[in-house]
Structure formats: C-alpha cells, structure tokens
C-alpha positions, 0 to 999 in steps of 0.5 A: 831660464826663459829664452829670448823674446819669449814674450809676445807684444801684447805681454810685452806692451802689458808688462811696460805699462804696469813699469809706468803705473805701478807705485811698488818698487818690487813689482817694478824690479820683477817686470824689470827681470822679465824684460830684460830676460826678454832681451837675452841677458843672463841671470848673472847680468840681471842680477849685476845691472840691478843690483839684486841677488842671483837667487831673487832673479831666478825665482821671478823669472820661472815664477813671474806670469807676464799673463797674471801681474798678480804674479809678481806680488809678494807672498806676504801681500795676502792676507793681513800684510800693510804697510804700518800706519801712524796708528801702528807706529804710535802704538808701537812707541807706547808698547816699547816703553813698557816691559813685556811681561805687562802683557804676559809674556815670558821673555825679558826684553823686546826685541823687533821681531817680537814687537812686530809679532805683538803689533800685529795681533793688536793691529792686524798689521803685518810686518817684519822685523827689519821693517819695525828696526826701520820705523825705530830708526826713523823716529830716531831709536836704537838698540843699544845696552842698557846701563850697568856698571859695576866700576864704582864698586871695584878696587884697582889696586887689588884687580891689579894685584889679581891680574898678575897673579892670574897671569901667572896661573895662566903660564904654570897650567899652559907649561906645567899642567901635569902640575896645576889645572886652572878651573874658572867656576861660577853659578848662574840662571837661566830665565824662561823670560830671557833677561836681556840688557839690550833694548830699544830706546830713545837716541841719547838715552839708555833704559835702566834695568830692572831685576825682575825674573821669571815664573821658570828658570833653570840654575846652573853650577859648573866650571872651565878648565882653561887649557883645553876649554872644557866645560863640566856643568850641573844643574840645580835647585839653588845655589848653596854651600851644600850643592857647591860642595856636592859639585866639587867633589863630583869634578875632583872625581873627573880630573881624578878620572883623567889621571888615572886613565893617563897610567897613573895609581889612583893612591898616588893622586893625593900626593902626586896629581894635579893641583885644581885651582878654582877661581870663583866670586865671593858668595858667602856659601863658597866661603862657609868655615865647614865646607871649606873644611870638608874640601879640604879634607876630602879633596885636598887636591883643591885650591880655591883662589877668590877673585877681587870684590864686583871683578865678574871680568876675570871669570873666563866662565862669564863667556859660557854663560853670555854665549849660551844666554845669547843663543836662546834670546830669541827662543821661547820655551814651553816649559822649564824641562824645555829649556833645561834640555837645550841648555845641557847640549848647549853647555854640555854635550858640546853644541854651544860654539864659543868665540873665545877671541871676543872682547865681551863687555860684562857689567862694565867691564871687557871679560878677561879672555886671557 
C-alpha cells in the first residue's frame, strides 16, 4: 500500500489538474484513489467513501502511475474499444429483430453477450454485454419470455384428477418405498443452436417463438426417481417405441440391480420387489399395443402412469431438462461429440446442480416440484 505523501508536488499538481479536465468518470475515480492514499486513508476507507470495491481500489493504487496518466486507462481502451455510436445502435435495433442463424449462426436466441460479439465485428465496436443491456434499456427493451402457452389445450378436470393421484403416489414412495418407486420419464433434444424462449424485444411486446432446429442435436431418454432425485439417462438416435422399450428395460435391470445388493434373491424380484411406477406424456410410441405388451411381460415390475393431455408441469423431470439446457445457453460447441460429452456429466456423472425448491415457469404452466 503506497505510504503517505508518497507523491511529489509536481504529481500531485499533475493528478488534480487531469481530476478537472478529464471527461472519464473512471480516470477521475483512479486519481481520486491516488490522492487520497495520499493523504494516509486506508483501502477499506477509500473504498467506503467512494463507494467502489476493495479489490478496485488495490489495483489502482499499486498500478495507478501518477508519472504516466495513461496508467489509469482501462485496458479495454486500446484497441478497437468505443463508445457505441447512433450507427452502432441502429444496427444493433435491426440485427435484434432478426434470428441468429440468418447470419450463420448455431445458437437460437441472442443474447447481449452475443450481440456485442456480432456488433463488434460489423462495426469494429468494442462493448461489453452490460453495456449492450444498457443501450436496450434505454431504447426501451427488455428481456422477457417469449409467448407459449399451452392453457387453452389442458383439461382442468382431469389435471385435478391427476393431481391427487400423483399426491398420493408421492406419500406411498416417501413412506413405502420398499413397496413402490415413483420414476418421472421423459425425452428430450439438445440443440448445438440452443433454442432459448427468452429474447430481447420491444416493451410491451413479446416475440413469437418459431420451431426451427439445429444442423446438430443430441436426444436424450431417461427417468428421475423422485425419493432420492436420481437421474438415469440415455442417449439416442430418435425417440421411438423401439429405444423407449430398450430404455426400460435397462432401468428395470438397475432397480433390479439395487435390490438384490440390498440381501435380497434375484427370483423373488418379480414377486416381492418394488413396483416402478413411470409417469410419462402420451407420445403415441409410448403407447404402441406391442411394446405395451413386451413390458408387460418382460418386466412386469413396471407401471406406467399417462399424464393428462399438454400437462409437461407434472413431469418432475421437465426441471433436468430446463437446468441442464440453462447450463449450456451461453456455451457454443463445435461439434455434437462436444456437446454430448458435457451433457452425460451434466446429466449423468452428477455435475448438473438442480434447484429442486424453484418454482419453473414451463409452457404456461408452474412445474409441479412437489
């Protein structure tokens, strides 16, 4: 820490001029640090009386050279950094308004980080994204959800019969789980251009959502047992009765797995193991005669319990998906090797950390976090 009246006059004289000329309101704040660690205050008390952060004032007063003003720059100035121009921002209102993949990219949705990144190498404009968020909010846009709802398709009658039903699920696997596993299953894709619903636009307006997909994407099949939120994952070509059926009976062998590791006979599963009760959607290959037939036969230990029509929310599984699609919005990925790597630790090596107590807002509807 620089001792007290550690500047000569001819500094001193120099640094107070340049507080009095200078437009910057950052150069202004360095000199301000400089001087007042002039005058014997601490970090902590710089800090407190200008309201910045400790670490801010430590690293200008050991780099701050009250013999080369240029010192006190940021980094950033050099270079390709300005300040954005009506040129800039007009462009930046036309490239909002337009998808991302008219310009070839892989991502859905655009982000401000993403924006500035596009911007600059139009323009030769270097911002950040805070400082693309503030242009937006000054022109009077924000970064909301785009519409989706699926409400109008849904009976409330039967949601509230399923609700209850589900409850009840939900008490005999807590209390009884030696007599019943609750598994929530569902498929889904992940996009090397992430489709995100949230986007910037207009105050007062929302963007519609269009379905269109990426060049790569990775599918995935899998299931959540509720009691202790453990996630078995597969990936796949397409979602099919063929791949649903494979995927069941891999999970039947896992619980079967648990059971007899618990001192349990392998024979006596059928008849005295856990019932595994799937909740899943009502895609048509879920509910093909013969498969329905083969589970049945094959692995009898399975239920599989259809959740009303357009009812995602109940699905518990719905959170995985969102968290690990969350987790990779901002990310870009070379290939789809790439990002099938990163999804199998996100999804199944444990890596994705899931909020299970958030309320998640999913086609309309709150997810039923139960």
């Amino acid at each position: 820490m620089p001792a007290k009246n550690h500047l000569s006059p001819e500094q001193k004289e120099k640094l107070l001029k340049t507080l009095k000329e200078s437009e910057n309101p950052y150069i202004r704040e360095r000199i301000l640090i400089l001087l007042l660690m002039n005058d014997g205050k601490t970090y902590q008390e710089v800090s407190g009386f200008l309201g910045i952060a400790y670490p801010t004032v430590a690293y200008w007063a050991v780099h701050g050279d009250p013999d080369n003003l240029d010192s006190l720059k940021d980094g950033r100035a050099e270079g390709n950094f300005r300040k954005a121009t009506k040129i800039y921002e007009e462009l930046l209102l036309k490239v909002v308004e337009k998808e991302p993949w008219e310009y070839g990219y892989e991502f859905g949705r655009w982000t401000a980080r993403r924006l500035a990144e596009h911007l600059e190498k139009e323009t030769g404009i270097k911002l950040s994204g805070s400082q693309v968020s503030r242009i937006f909010q000054k022109k009077n846009y924000v970064y909301i959800w785009a519409k989706y709802s699926l409400e109008n398709k849904q009976n409330p009658e039967k949601r509230k019969i399923f609700k209850e039903k589900l409850a009840e699920y939900i008490k005999i696997a807590k209390f009884a789980p030696e007599k019943l596993q609750l598994w929530f299953w569902d498929e889904s894709g992940f996009s090397l251009r992430v489709i995100r619903r949230k986007a910037w636009g207009k105050k007062g307006s929302r963007k519609k959502v269009t379905g269109q997909r990426s060049r790569g994407r990775v599918n995935v099949m899998g299931g959540l047992r509720y009691t202790d939120k453990k996630r078995v994952n597969y990936f796949i070509k397409k979602g099919n009765a063929d791949t649903f059926y494979e995927s069941l009976k891999l999970l039947n062998e896992i619980v079967k797995k648990e059971w007899v590791e618990q001192g349990n006979k392998l024979e006596e599963f059928e008849k005295k193991g856990q019932k595994i009760l799937i909740i899943l959607d009502n895609a048509s290959f879920h509910k093909r005669k013969d498969i329905l037939g083969k589970i049945e036969s094959e692995s009898p230990n399975i239920r599989l319990e259809f959740l009303p029509a357009y009812s995602p929310d109940y699905n518990l599984i719905e959170l995985v998906w969102h968290s690990a699609k969350e987790y990779i919005a901002h990310k870009t990925f070379e290939s789809v090797e790439e990002l099938e790597n990163l999804l199998n630790k996100l999804l199944n090596e444990g890596e994705l950390i899931i909020k299970w107590e958030r309320k998640l807002k999913n086609k309309g509807n709150a997810v039923y976090s139960i």
